[in-house]
Structure formats: C-alpha cells, structure tokens
C-alpha positions in Angstrom: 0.0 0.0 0.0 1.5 3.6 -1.4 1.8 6.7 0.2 -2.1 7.8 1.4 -3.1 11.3 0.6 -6.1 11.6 2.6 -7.0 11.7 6.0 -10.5 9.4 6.9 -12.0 8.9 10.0 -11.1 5.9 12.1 -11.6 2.5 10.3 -9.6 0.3 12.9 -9.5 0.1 16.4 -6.6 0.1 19.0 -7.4 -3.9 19.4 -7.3 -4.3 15.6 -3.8 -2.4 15.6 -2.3 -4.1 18.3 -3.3 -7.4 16.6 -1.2 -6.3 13.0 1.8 -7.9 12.0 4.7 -6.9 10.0 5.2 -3.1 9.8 2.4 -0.2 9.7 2.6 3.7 9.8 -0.4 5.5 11.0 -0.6 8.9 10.7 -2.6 11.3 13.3 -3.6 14.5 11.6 -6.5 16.4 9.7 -7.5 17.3 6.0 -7.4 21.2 6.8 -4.0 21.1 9.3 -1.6 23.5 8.0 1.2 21.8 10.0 0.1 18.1 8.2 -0.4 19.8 4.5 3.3 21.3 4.7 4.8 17.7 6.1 3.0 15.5 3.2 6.0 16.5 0.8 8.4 14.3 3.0 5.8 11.9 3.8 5.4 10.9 0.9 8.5 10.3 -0.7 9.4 8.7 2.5 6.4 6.6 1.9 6.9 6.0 -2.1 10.7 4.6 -1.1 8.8 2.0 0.8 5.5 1.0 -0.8 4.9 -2.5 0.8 5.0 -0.5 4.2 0.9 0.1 5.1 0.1 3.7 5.4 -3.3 4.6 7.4 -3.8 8.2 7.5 -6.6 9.2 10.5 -8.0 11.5 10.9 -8.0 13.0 14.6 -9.9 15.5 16.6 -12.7 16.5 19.2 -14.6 13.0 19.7 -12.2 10.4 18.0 -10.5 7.8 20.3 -7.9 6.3 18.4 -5.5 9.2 18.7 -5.9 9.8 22.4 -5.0 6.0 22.9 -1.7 6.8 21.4 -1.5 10.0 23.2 -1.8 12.0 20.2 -1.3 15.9 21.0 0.1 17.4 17.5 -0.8 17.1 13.9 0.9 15.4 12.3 2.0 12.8 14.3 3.2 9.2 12.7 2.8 6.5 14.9 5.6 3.7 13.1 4.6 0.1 14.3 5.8 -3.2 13.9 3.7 -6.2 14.6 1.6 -4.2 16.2 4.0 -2.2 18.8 5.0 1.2 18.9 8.5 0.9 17.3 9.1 5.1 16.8 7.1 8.5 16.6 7.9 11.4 14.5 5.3 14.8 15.5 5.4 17.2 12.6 8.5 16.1 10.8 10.0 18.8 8.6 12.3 16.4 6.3 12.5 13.2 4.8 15.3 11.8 7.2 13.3 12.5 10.4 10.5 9.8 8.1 13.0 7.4 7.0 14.1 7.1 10.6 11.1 5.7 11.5 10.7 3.5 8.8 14.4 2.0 9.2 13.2 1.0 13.0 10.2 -1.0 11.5 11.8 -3.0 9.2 
C-alpha cells in the first residue's frame, strides 16, 4: 500500500492495531491542518521509497478515540509500528530523514 493522501476517519481500532503484523505507519492528523499539509511533501517520498509499508492516515480530533489511545497531542504525528507495537514517533516532521528514521526501525 503507497503513500495515502487523505485523511478518513477511524476504520480500525486500537485492538485491531495491536493485533497487525509486520510493519504499519499510521498517521494522526486532519485534512485542513496547516502543520500536516506542509509535512505530506516528506511523507510521501518517505512513503513511495517504501510502498509494501501500510500507510493509514486518520483523521484525529474533538470526539475520535484512536489518537488519544496513542497520546496524540500534535498534527501530524506518525505513529511507526511493527507487529503491532509502537516501534518510533515522529510529531510534525520537517524532512525526509526524520520519516525514513522511522521506517528503518520498522523493518
């Protein structure tokens, strides 16, 4: 699964993500952030140099769960897991190398 250019509202749960295996980046953010519109440059080509990597974008807020379970408290925050544990975090990454950081750590 490629780079994901939207944010949608929660699809899986904290059991269902706990449960995944192999690696996973889910990132925390909003369609009309400022702060997650200027980091999608280096997410994505972070994301394209790793395409079998699973990207679930959600999208966080007043009322949505998911994020608080992570402790979620800035936009955009990537959450990088591997088999379903918290591996590394990156909150509003500014380059590439602060991404691929992440990614190295779940693979």
């Amino acid at each position: 699964m490629p780079y994901t250019s939207q944010y949608t509202p929660e699809t899986l749960s904290r059991d269902e993500l706990d449960q995944t295996s192999g690696p996973m980046v889910i990132e925390f953010g909003t369609n009309w952030c400022g702060f997650c519109k200027g980091a999608q440059a280096a997410i994505k080509v972070a994301m394209d140099n790793h395409p079998d990597i699973p990207h679930v974008k959600v999208e966080d807020g007043k009322g949505r769960r998911l994020g608080r379970t992570f402790g979620v408290k800035l936009w955009p925050s990537l959450i990088f897991l591997k088999d379903g544990e918290e591996m590394a975090r990156v909150v509003r990454p500014d380059n590439r190398e602060d991404i691929e950081d992440g990614l190295t750590k779940i693979l």
